[in-house]
C-alpha positions in Angstrom: -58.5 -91.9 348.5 -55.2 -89.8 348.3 -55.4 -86.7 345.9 -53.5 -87.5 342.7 -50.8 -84.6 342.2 -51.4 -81.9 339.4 -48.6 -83.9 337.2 -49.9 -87.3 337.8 -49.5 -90.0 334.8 -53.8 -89.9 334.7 -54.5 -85.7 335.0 -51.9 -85.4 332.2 -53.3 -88.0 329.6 -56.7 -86.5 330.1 -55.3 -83.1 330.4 -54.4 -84.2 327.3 -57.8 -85.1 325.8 -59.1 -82.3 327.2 -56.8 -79.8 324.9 -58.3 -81.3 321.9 -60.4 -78.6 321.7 -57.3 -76.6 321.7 -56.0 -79.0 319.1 -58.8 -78.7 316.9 -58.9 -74.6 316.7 -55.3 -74.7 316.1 -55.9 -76.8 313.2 -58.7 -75.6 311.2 -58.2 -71.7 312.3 -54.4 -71.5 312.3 -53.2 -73.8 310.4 -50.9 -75.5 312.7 -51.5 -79.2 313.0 -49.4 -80.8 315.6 -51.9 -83.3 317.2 -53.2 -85.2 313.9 -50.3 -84.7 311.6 -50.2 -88.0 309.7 -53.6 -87.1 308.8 -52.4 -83.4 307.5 -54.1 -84.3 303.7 -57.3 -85.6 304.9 -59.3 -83.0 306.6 -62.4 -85.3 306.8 -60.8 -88.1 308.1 -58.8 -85.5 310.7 -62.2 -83.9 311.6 -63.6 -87.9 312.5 -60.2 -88.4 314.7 -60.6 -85.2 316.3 -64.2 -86.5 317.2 -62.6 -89.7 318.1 -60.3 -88.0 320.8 -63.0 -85.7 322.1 -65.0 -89.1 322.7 -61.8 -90.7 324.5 -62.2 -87.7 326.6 -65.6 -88.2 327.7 -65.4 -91.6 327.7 -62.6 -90.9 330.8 -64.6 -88.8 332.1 -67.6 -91.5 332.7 -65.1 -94.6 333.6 -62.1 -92.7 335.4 -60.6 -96.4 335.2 -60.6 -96.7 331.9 -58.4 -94.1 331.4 -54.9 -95.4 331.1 -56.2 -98.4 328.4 -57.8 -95.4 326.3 -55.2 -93.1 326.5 -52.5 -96.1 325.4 -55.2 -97.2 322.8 -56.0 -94.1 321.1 -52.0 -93.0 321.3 -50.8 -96.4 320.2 -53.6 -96.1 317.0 -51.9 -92.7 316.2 -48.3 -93.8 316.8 -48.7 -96.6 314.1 -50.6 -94.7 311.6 -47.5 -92.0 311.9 -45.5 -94.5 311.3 -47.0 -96.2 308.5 -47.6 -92.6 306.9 -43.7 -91.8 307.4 -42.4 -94.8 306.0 -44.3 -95.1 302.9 -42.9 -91.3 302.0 -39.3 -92.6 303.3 -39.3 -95.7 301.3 -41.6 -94.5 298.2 -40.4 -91.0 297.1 -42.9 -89.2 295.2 -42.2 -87.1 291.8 -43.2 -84.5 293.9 -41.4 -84.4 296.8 -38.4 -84.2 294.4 -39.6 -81.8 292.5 -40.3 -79.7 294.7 -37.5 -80.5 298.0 -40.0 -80.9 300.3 -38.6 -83.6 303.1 -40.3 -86.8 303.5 -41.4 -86.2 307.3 -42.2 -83.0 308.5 -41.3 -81.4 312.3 -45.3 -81.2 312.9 -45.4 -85.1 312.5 -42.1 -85.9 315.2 -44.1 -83.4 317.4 -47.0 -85.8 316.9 -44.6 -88.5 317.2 -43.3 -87.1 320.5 -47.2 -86.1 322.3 -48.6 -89.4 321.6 -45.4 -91.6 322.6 -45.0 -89.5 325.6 -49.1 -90.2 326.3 -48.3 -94.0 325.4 -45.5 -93.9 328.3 -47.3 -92.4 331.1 -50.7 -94.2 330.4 -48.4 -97.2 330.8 -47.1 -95.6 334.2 -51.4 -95.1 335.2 -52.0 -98.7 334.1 -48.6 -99.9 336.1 -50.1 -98.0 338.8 -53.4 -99.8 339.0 -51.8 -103.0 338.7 -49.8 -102.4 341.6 -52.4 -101.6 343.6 -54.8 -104.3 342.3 -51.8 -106.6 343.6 -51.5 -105.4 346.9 -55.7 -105.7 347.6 -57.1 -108.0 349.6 -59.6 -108.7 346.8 -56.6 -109.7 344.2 -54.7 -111.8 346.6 -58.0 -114.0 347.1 -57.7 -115.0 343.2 -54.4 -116.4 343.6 
């Protein structure tokens, strides 16, 4: 089997998994949450979805060819609940958002936006990649 490149669709989604760790101590040390930032007022529920990702990550680790469904899974999940977070500030503005000026999304949450939809895309390319493949085989060919 032919070495996948360092950039390849699969060694960056669980490169990305991997850096949860990094996520994690830039969250609770620093203060700067870019990974998790729909969940920016919950840090319970942030600490469970941190352990969530870090179990995506092994879980890729122990079925390599899982990894394109878990990396669209998990970044699908956190793509909607940005959403859903986003547009319920958009459409219902709080007293205290006016109050204070404070805009209804933040640039921590289009990073967010941005990771996880660019994860989304190339666990798509992975996953168009192992259906190619399965297409071309011997094995799928028989099925037909």
């Amino acid at each position: 089997m032919a070495q996948a490149s360092l950039l390849s669709p699969a060694r960056v989604v669980v490169a990305y998994y991997g850096a949860t760790v990094v996520f994690l101590l830039l969250d609770f040390l620093l203060g700067v949450n870019i990974r998790l930032a729909f969940l920016d007022q919950w840090p319970l529920w942030r600490a469970l979805y941190y352990a969530f990702c870090l179990t995506c990550f092994g879980l890729m680790y122990w079925r390599p060819r899982w990894q394109a469904v878990i990396g669209v899974t998990e970044s699908l999940l956190t793509m909607s609940l940005l959403i859903i977070n986003m547009a319920l500030r958009v459409v219902i503005v709080s007293d205290e958002m006016i109050e204070s000026g404070r805009e209804p999304v933040s640039a921590a949450e289009i990073v967010n936006f941005m990771i996880a939809s660019g994860i989304v895309y190339l666990g798509y390319l992975q996953h168009a990649g192992v259906v190619a493949a399965a297409a071309k085989s011997s094995t799928f060919n028989k099925l037909r």
